[in-house]
C-alpha positions in Angstrom: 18.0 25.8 2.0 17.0 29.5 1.2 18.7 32.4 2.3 17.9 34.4 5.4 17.0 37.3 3.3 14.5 35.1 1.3 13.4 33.7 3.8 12.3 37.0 5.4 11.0 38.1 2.1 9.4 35.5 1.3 5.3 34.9 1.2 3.7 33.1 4.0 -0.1 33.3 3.4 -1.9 34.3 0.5 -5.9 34.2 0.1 -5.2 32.6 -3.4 -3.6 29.5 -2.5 -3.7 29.5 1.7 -1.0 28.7 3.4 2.8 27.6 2.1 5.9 25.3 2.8 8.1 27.0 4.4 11.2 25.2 2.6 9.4 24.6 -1.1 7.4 27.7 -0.8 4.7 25.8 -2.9 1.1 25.8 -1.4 0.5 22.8 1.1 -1.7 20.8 -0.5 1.0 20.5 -3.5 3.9 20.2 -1.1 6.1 16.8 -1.5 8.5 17.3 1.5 7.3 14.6 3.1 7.0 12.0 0.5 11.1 13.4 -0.2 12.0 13.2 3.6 10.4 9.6 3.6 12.1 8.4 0.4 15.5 9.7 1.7 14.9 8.3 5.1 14.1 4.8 3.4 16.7 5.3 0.8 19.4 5.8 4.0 18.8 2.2 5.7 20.3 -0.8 5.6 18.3 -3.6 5.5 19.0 -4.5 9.1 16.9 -4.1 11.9 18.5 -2.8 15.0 16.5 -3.4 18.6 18.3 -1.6 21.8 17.2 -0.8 25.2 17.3 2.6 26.3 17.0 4.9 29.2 18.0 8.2 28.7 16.0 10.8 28.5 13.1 9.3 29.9 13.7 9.3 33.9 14.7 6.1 34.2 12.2 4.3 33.0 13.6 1.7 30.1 12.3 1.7 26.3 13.1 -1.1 23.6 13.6 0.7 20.3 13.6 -0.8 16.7 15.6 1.2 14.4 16.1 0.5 10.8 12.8 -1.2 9.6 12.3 -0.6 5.6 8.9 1.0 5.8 6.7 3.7 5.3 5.3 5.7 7.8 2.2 3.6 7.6 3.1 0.4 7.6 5.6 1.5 10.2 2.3 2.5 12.4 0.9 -1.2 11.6 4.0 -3.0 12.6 4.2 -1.3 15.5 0.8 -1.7 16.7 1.4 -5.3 16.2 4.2 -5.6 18.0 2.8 -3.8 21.2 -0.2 -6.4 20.8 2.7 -9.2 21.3 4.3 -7.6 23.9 1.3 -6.2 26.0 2.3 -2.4 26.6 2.2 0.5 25.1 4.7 2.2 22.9 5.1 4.9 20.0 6.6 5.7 16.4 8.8 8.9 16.1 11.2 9.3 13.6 10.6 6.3 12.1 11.6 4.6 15.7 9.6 2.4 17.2 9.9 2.6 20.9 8.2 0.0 23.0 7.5 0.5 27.2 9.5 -2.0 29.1 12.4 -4.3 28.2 11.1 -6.4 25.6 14.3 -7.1 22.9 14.1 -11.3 22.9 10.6 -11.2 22.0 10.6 -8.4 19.6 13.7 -10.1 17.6 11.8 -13.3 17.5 9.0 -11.6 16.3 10.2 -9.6 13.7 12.7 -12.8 12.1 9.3 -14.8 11.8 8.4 -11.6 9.7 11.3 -11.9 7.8 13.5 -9.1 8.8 17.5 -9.4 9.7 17.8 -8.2 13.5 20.5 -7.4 15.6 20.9 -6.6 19.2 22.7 -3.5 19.4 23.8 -1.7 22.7 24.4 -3.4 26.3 
């Protein structure tokens, strides 16, 4: 990470190449945070998928989660539209978490070892 003082200092819009990275300071169409960020999050995983049942944060309402799935952002997207199909409710990627509406972790782990995928149960 930069400096504060080149941070300040540093260019945030030119008519040459538009707008920048704020971390690379390269132009955004030739930024590869992203494609780094994904490769380090993919890089950082286990090989075990990890489904839990949350609440907080949301009011109350409970969320099944599924951590740890060796993916790209894509294919992360596909997966998880599958899944919801299976289910029948709604849900969403962020982070590389995918977090589907209701308590759903006995049919998501059967579904995802017919995939192939090691699962655990983790939390209460």
């Amino acid at each position: 990470m930069s400096s504060l003082q080149d941070q300040l200092r540093g260019l945030v819009y030119s008519t040459e190449h538009g707008e920048t990275c704020p971390s690379c300071r390269r132009p955004l169409a030739d930024c590869e945070c992203a494609a780094q960020a994904e490769s380090e999050r993919l890089a950082a995983l286990d090989g075990i998928v990890r489904i839990r049942r949350e609440t907080s944060g949301r009011k109350g309402k409970g969320v099944t989660t599924v951590a740890g799935v060796p993916l790209a952002e894509t294919e992360l997207k596909a997966l998880a539209k599958t899944l919801k199909k299976r289910c029948g409710t709604g849900g969403a990627v962020k982070d590389g978490i995918i977090e589907i509406q209701g308590d759903h972790r006995e049919t998501l782990k059967t579904e995802l070892e017919t995939q192939g995928y090691r699962v655990k149960l983790a939390g209460g």
